[in-house]
N, CA, C and O atoms as a DFTB+ gen file, in Angstrom:
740 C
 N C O
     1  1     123.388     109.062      48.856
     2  2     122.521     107.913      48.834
     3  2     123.342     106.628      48.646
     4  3     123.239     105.662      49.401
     5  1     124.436     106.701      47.239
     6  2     125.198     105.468      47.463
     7  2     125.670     105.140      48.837
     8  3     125.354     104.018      49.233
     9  1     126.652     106.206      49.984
    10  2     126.924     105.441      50.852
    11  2     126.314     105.202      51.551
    12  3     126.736     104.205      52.137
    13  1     124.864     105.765      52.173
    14  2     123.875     105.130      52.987
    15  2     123.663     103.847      52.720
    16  3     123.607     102.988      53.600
    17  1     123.524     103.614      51.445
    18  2     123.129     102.054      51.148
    19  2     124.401     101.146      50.934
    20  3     124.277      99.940      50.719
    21  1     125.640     101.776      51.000
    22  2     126.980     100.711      50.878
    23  2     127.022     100.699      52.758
    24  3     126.935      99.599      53.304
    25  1     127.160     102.005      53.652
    26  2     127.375     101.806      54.982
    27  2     126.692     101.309      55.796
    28  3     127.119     100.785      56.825
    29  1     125.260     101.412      55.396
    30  2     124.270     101.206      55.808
    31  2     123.658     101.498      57.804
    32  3     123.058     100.741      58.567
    33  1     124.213     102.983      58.001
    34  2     124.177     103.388      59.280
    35  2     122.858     102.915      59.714
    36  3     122.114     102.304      58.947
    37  1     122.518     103.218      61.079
    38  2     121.795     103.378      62.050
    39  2     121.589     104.488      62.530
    40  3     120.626     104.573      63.292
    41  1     122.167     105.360      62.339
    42  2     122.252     107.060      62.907
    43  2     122.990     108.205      61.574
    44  3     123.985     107.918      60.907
    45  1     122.403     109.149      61.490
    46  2     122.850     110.093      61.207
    47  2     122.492     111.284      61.735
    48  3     121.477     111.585      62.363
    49  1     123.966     112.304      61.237
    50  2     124.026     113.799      61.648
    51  2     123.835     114.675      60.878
    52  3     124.546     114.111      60.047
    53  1     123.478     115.691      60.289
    54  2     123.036     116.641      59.401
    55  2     123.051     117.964      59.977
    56  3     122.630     118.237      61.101
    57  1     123.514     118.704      59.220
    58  2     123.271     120.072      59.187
    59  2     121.516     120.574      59.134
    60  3     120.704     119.894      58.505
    61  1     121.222     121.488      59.675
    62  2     119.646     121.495      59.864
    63  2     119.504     122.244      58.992
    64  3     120.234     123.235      58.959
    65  1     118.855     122.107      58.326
    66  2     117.822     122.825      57.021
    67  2     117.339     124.226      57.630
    68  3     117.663     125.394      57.414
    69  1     116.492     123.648      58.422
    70  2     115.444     123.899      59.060
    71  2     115.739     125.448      60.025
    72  3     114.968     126.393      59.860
    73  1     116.525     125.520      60.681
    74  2     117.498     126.259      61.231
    75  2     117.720     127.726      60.891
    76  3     118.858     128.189      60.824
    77  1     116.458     128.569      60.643
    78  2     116.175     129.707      60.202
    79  2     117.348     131.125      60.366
    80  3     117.635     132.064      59.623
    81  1     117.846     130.646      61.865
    82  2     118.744     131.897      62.162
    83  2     120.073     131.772      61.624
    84  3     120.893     132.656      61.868
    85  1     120.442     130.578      60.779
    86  2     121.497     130.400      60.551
    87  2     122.044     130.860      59.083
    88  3     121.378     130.599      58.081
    89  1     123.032     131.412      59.018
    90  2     123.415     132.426      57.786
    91  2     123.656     131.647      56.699
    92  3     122.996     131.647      55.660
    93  1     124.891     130.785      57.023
    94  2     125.652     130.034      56.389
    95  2     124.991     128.930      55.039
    96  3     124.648     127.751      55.111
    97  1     124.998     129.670      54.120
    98  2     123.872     128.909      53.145
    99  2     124.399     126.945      52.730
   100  3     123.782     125.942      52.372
   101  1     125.857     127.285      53.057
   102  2     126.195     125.606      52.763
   103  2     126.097     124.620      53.637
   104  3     126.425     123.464      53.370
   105  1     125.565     125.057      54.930
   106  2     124.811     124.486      55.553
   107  2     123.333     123.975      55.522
   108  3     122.868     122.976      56.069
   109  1     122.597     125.087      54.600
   110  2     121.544     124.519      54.271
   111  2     121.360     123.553      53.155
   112  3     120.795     122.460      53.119
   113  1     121.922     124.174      52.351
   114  2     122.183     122.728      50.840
   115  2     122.983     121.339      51.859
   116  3     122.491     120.221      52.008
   117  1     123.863     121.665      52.250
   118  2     124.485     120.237      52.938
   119  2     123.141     119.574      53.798
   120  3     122.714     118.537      53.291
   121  1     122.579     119.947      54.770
   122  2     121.693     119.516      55.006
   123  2     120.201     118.975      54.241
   124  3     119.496     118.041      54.621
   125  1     120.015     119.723      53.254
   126  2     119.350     119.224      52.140
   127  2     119.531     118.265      51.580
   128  3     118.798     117.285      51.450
   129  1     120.895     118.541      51.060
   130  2     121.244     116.640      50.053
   131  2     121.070     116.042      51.165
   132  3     119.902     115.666      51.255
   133  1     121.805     115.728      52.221
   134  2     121.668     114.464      53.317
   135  2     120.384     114.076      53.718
   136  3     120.075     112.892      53.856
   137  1     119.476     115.190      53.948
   138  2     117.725     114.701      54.160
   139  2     117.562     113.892      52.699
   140  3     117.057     112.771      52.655
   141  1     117.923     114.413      51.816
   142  2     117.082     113.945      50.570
   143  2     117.569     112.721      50.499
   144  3     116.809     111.754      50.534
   145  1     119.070     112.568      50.375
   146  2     119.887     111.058      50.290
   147  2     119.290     109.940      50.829
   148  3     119.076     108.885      50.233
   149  1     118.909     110.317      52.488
   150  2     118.474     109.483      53.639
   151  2     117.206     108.688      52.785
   152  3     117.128     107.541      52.344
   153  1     116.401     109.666      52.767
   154  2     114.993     109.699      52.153
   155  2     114.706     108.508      50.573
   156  3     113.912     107.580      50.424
   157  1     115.521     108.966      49.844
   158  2     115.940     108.411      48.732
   159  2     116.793     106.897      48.793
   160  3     116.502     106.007      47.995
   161  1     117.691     106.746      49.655
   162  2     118.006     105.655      50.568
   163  2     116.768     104.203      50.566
   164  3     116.784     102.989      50.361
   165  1     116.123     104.915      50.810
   166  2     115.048     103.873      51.262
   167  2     113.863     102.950      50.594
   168  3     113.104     101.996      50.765
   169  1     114.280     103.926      49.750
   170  2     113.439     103.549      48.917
   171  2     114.261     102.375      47.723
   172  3     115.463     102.399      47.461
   173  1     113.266     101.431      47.152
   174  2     113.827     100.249      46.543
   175  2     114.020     100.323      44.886
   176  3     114.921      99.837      44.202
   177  1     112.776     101.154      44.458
   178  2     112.771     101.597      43.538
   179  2     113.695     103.100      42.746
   180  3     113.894     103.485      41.594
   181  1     113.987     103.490      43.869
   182  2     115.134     104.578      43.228
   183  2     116.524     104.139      43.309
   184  3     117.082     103.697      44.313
   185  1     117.182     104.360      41.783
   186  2     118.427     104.167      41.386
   187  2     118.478     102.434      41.773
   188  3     119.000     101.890      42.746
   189  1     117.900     101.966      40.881
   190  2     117.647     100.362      40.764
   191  2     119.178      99.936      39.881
   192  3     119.350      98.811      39.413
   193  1     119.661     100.465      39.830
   194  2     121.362     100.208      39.014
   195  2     122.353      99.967      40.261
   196  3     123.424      99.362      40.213
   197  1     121.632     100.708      41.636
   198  2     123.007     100.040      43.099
   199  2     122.668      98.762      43.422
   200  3     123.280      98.014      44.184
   201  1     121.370      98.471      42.631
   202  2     121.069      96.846      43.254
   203  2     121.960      96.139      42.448
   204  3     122.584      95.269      43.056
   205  1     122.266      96.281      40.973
   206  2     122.935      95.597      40.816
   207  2     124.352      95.441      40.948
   208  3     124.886      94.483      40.390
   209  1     125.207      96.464      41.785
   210  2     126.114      96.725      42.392
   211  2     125.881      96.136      43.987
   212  3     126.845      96.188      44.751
   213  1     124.709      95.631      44.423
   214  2     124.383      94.856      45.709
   215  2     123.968      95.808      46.642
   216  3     123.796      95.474      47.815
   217  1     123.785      96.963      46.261
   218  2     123.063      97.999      47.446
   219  2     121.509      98.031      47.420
   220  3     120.835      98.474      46.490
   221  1     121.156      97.628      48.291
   222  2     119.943      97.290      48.618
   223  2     119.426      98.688      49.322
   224  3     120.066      99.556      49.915
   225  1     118.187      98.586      49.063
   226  2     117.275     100.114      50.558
   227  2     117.938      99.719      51.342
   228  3     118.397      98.587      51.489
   229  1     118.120     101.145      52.266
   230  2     118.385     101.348      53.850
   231  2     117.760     102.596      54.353
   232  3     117.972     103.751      53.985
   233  1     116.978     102.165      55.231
   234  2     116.495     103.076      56.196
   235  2     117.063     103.076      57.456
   236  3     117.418     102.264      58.311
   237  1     117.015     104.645      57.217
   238  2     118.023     105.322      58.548
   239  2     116.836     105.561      59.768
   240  3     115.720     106.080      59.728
   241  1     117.561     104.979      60.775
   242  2     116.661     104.740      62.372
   243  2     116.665     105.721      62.986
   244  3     115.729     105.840      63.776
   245  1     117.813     106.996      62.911
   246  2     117.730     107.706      63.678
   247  2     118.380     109.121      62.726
   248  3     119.148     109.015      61.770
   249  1     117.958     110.113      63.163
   250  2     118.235     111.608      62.375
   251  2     118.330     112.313      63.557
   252  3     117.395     112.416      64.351
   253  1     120.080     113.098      63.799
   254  2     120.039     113.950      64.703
   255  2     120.397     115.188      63.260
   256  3     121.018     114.948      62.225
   257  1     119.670     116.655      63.746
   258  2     119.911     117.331      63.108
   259  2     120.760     118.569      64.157
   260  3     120.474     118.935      65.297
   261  1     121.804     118.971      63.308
   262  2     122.676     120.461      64.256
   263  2     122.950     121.270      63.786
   264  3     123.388     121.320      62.636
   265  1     122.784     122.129      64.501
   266  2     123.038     123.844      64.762
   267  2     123.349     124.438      65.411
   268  3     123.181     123.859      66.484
   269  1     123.888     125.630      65.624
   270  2     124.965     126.060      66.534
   271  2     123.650     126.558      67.573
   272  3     122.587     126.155      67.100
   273  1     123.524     127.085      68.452
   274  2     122.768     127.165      69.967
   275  2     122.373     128.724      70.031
   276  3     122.372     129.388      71.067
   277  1     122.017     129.222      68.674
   278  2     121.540     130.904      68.842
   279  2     120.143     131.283      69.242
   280  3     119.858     132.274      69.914
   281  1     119.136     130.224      68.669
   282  2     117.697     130.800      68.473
   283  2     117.421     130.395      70.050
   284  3     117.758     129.317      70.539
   285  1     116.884     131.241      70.611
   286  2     116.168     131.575      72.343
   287  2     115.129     129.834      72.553
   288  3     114.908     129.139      73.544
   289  1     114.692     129.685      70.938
   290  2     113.587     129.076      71.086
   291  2     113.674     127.720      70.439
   292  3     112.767     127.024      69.983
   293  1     115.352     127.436      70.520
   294  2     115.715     126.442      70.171
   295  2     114.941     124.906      70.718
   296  3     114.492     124.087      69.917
   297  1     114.908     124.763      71.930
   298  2     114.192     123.756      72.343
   299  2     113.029     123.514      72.721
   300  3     112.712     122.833      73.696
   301  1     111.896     124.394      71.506
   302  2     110.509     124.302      71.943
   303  2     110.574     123.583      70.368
   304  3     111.212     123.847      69.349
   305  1     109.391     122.355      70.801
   306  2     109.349     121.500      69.994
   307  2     108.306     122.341      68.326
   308  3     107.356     123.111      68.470
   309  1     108.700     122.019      67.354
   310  2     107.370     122.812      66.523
   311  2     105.801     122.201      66.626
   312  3     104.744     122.772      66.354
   313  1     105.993     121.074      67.030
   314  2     104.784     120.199      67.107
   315  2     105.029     119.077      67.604
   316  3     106.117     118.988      68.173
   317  1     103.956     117.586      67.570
   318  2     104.112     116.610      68.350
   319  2     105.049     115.596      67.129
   320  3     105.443     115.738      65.971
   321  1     105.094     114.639      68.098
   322  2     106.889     114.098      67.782
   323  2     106.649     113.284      66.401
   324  3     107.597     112.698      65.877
   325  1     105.773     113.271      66.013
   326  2     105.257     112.102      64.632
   327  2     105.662     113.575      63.650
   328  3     105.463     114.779      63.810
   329  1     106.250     112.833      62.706
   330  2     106.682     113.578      61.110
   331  2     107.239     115.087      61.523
   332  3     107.517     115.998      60.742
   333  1     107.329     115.095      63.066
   334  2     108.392     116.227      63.129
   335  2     109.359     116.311      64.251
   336  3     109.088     116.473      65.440
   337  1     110.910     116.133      63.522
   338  2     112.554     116.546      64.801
   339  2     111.847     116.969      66.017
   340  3     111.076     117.920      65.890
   341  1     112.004     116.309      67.424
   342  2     112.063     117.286      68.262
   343  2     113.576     117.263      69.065
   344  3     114.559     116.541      68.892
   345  1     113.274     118.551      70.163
   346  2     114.626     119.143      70.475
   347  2     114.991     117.849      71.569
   348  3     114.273     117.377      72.451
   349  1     116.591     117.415      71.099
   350  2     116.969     116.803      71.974
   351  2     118.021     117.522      72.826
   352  3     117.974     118.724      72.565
   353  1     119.151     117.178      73.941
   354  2     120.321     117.680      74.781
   355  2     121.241     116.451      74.972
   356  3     120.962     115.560      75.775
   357  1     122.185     116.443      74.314
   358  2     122.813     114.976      74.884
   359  2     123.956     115.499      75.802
   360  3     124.517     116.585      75.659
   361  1     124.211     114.621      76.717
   362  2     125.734     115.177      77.484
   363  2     127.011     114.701      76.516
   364  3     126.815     113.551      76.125
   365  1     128.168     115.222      76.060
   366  2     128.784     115.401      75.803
   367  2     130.750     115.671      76.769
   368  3     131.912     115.729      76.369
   369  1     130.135     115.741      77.948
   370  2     130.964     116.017      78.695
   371  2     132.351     114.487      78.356
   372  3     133.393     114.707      77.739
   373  1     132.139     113.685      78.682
   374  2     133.080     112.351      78.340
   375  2     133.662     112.549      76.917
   376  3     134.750     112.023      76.682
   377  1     133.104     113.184      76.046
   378  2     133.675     112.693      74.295
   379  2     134.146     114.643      74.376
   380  3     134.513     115.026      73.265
   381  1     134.153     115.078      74.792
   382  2     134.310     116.734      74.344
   383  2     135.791     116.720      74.343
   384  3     136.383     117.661      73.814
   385  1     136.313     115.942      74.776
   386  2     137.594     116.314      73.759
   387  2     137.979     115.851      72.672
   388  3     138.688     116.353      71.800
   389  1     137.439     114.769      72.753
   390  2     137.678     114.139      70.975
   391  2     137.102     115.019      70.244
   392  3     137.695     115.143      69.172
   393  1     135.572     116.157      70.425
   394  2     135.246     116.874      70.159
   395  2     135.738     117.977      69.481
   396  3     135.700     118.315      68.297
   397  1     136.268     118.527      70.610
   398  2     137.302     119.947      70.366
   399  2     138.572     119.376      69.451
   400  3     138.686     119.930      68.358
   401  1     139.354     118.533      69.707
   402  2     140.208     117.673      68.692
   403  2     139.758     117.706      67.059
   404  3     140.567     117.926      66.157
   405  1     137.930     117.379      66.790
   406  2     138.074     117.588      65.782
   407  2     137.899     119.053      65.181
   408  3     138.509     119.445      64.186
   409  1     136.889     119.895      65.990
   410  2     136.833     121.027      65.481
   411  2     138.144     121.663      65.408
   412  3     138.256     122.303      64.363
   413  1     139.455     121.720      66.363
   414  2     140.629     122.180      66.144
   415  2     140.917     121.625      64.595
   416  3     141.013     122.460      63.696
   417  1     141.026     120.482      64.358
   418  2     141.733     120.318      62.854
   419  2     141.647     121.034      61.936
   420  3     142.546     121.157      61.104
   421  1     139.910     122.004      61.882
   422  2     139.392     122.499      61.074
   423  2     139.942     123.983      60.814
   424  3     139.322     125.043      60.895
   425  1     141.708     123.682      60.370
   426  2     142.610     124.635      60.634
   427  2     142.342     126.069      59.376
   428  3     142.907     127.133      59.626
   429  1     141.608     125.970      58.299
   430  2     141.842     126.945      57.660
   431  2     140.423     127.772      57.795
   432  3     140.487     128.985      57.591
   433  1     139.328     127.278      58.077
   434  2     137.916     127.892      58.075
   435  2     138.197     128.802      59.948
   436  3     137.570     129.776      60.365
   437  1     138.955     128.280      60.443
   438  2     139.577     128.752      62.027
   439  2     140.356     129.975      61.764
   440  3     140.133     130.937      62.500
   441  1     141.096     130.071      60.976
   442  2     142.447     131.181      60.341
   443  2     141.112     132.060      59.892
   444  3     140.977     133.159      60.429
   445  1     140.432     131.759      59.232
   446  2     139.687     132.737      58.269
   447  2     138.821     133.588      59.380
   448  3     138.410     134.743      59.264
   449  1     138.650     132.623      60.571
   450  2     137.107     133.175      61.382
   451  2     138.058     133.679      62.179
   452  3     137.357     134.247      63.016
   453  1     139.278     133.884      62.533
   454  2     140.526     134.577      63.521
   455  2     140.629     136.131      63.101
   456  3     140.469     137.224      63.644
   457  1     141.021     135.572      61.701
   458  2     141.200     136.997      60.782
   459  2     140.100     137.981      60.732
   460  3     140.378     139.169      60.892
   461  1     138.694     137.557      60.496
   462  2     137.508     138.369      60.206
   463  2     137.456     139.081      61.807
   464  3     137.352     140.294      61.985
   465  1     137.544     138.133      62.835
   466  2     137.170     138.751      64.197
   467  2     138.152     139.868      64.492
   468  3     137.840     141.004      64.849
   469  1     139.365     139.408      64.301
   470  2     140.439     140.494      64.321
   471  2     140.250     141.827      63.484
   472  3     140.957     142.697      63.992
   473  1     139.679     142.216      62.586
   474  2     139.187     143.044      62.053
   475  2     138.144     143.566      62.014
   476  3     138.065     144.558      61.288
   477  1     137.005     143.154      62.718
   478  2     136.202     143.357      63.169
   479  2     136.590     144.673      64.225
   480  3     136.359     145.881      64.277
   481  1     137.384     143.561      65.088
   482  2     137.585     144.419      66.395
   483  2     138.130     145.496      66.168
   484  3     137.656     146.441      66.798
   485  1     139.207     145.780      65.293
   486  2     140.348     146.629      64.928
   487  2     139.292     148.141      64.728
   488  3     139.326     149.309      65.116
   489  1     138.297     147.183      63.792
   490  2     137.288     148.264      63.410
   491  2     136.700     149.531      63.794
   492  3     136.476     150.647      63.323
   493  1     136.491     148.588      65.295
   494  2     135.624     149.540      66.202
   495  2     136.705     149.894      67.429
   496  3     136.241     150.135      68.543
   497  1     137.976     149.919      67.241
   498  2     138.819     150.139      68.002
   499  2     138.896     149.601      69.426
   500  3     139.025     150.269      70.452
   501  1     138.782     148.093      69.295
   502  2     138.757     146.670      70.483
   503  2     139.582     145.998      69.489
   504  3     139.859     146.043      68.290
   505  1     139.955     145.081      71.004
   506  2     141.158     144.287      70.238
   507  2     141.094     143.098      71.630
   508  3     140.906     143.333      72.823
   509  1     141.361     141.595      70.825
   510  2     141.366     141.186      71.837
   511  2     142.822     140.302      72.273
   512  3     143.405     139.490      71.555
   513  1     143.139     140.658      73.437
   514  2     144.806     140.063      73.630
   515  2     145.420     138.438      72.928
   516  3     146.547     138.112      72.554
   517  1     144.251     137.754      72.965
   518  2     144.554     136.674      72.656
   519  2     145.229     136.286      70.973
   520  3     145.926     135.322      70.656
   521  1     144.659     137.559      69.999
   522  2     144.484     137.409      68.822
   523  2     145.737     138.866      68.270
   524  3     145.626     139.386      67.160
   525  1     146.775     139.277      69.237
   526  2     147.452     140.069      69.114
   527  2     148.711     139.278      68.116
   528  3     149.167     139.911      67.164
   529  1     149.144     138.070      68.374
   530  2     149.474     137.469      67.254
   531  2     148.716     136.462      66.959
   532  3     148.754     135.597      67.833
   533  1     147.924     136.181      65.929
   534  2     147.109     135.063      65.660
   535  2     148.022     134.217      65.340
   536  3     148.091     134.181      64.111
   537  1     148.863     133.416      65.891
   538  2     149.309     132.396      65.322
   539  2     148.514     131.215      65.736
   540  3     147.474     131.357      66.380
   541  1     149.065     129.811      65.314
   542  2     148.109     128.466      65.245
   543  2     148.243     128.438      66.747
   544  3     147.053     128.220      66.975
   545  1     148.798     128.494      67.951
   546  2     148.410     128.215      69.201
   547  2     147.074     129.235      70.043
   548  3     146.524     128.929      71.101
   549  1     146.821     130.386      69.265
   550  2     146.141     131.296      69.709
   551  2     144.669     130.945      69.025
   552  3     143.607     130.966      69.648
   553  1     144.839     130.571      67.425
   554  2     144.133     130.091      67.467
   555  2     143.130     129.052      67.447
   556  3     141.907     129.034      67.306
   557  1     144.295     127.949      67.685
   558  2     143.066     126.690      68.597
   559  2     142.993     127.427      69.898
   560  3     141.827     127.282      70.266
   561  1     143.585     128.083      70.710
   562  2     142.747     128.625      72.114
   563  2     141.720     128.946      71.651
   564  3     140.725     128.303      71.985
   565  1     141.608     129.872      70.869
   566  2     139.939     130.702      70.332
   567  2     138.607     129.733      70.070
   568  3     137.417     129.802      70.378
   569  1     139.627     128.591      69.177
   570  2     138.934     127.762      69.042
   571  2     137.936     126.644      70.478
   572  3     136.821     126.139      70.615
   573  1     139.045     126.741      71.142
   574  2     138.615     125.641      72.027
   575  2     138.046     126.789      73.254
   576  3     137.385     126.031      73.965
   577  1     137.964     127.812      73.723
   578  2     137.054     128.881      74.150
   579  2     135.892     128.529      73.129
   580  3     135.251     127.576      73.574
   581  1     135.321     129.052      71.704
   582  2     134.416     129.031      70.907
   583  2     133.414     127.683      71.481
   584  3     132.375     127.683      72.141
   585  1     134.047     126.833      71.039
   586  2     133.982     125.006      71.322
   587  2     132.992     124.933      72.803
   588  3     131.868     124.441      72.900
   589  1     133.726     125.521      73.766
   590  2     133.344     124.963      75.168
   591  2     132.604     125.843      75.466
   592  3     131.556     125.326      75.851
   593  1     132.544     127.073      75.516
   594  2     130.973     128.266      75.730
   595  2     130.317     127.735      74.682
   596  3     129.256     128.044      75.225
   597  1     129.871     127.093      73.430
   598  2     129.017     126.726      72.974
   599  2     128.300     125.624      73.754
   600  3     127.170     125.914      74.148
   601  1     128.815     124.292      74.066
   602  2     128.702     123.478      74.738
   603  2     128.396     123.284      76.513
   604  3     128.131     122.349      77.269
   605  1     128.595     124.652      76.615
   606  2     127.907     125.320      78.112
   607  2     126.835     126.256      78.084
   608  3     126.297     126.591      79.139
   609  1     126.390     126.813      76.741
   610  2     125.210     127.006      76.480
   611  2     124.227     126.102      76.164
   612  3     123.132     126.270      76.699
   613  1     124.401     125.034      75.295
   614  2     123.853     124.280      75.269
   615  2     123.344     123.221      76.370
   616  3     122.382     122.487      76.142
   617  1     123.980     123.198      77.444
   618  2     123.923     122.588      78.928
   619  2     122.888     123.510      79.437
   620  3     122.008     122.862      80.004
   621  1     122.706     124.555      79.444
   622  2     121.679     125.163      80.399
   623  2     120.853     124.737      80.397
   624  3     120.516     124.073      79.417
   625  1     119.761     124.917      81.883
   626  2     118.624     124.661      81.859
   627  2     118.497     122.687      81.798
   628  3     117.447     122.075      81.602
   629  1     119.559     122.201      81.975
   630  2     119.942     120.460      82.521
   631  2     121.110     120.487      83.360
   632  3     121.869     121.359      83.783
   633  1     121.018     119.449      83.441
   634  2     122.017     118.696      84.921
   635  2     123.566     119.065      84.061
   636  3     124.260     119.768      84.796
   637  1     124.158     118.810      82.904
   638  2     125.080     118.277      82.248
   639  2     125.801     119.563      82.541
   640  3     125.131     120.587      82.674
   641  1     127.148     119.599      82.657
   642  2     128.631     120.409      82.544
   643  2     128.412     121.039      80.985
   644  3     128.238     122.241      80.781
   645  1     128.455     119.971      79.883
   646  2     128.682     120.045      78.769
   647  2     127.721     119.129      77.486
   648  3     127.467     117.932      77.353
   649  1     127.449     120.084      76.860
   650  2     125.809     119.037      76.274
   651  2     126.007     120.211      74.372
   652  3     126.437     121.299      73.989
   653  1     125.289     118.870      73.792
   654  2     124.577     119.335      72.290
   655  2     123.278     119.147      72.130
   656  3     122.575     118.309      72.695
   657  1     122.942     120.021      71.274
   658  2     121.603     120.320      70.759
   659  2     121.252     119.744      69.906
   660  3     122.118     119.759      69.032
   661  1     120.493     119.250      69.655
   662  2     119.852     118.517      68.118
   663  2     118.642     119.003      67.968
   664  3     118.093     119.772      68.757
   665  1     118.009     118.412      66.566
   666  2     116.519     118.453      66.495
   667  2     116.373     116.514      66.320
   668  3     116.710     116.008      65.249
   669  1     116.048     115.958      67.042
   670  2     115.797     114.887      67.100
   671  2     114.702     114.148      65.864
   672  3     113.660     114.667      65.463
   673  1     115.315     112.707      65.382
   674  2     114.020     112.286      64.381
   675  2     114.593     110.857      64.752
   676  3     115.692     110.406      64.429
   677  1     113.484     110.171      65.594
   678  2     113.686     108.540      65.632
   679  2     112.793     107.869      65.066
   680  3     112.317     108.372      64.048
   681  1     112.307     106.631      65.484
   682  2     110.995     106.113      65.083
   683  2     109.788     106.424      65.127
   684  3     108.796     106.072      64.488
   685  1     110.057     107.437      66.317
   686  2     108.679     108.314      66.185
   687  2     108.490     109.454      65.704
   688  3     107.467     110.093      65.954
   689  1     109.353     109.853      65.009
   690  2     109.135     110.486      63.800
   691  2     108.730     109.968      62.270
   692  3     108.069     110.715      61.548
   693  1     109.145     108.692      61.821
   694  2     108.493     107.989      60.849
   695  2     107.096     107.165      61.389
   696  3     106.523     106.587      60.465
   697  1     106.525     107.030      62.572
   698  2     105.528     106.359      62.555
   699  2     104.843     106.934      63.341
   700  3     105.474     107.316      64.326
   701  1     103.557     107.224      63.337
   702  2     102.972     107.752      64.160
   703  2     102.412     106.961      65.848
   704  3     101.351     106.337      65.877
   705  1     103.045     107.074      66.779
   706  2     102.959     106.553      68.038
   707  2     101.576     105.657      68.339
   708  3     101.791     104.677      69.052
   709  1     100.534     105.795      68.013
   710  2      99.401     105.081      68.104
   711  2      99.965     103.729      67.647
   712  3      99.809     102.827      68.470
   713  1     100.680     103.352      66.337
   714  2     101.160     102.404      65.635
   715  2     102.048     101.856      66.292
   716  3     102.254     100.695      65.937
   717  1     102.944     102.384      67.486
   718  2     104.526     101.988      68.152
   719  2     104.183     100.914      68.803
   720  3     104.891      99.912      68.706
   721  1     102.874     100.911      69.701
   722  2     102.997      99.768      70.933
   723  2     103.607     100.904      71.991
   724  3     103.602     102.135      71.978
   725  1     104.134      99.908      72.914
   726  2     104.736     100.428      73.805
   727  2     106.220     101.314      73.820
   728  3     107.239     100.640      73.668
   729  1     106.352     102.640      73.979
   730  2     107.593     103.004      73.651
   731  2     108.716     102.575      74.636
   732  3     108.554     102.253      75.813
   733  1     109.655     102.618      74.079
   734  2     110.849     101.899      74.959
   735  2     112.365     103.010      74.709
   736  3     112.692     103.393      73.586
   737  1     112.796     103.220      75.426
   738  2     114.134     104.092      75.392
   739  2     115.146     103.708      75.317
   740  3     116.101     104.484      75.300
């Protein structure tokens, strides 16, 4: 909440709460505080001690929420677009390497997900050539394979090479459209 109201964005990204098929529980708390922060953000009366540090409310304009591209039924909306995310697709194709750039950095949670797969496989007596020495060039390949079949799943079913998924929350998610006027894109 402090830096919403020191940065005072226009957009944020979040881990989806919401996101039922997803295992990873620190994804759901991470996404939790950040809804709540946003939320709390805005309000004038909570944590009246950043005003006098000069942080004023800020309300956030836009909420993309993400998740990796498993559930079939990812892009059916739950309802109409007032007080609830719907599914957006952005193209991605132009920024996907700054993309993959950052997920590569993410050098030790990469080692860990190299190692588990590698044993996995060993398990059931598969093995896959790439991961015969896991060293760091093998696995940013894995990585950047992982990276780009995600991002070509997420493209299906649109025009785009390379695309992300969100659950979308703009203005018409805080106001109910009768109230908008005319919508504008």
């Amino acid at each position: 909440m402090f830096y919403i109201r020191l940065y005072k964005p226009d957009v944020m990204f979040l881990p989806n709460p919401y996101a039922h098929y997803v295992e990873v529980l620190d994804r759901f708390y991470a996404g939790q505080a950040a809804e709540e922060a946003q939320r709390a953000a805005a309000l004038e009366n909570f944590q009246p001690a950043f005003a006098v540090a000069g942080l004023t409310a800020h309300q956030v304009g836009e909420l993309y929420y993400y998740a990796q591209p498993f559930d079939p039924r990812r892009r059916e909306a739950e309802t109409t677009a007032t007080f609830a995310p719907q599914p957006k697709v952005v193209d991605i194709s132009a920024t996907f390497d700054q993309k993959l750039r950052a997920a590569q950095a993410l050098q030790t949670i990469h080692q860990s997900m190299a190692m588990r797969l590698q044993q996995r496989l060993a398990s059931t007596g598969r093995r896959l050539p790439l991961l015969d020495k896991p060293d760091d060039a093998a696995i940013q390949k894995l990585v950047e394979i992982n990276v780009r079949k995600l991002a070509q799943i997420a493209a299906e079913e649109t025009s785009y090479k390379l695309a992300e998924e969100f659950q979308y929350a703009g203005e018409h998610y805080q106001i109910p459209t009768k109230y908008l006027g005319p919508v504008t894109k």
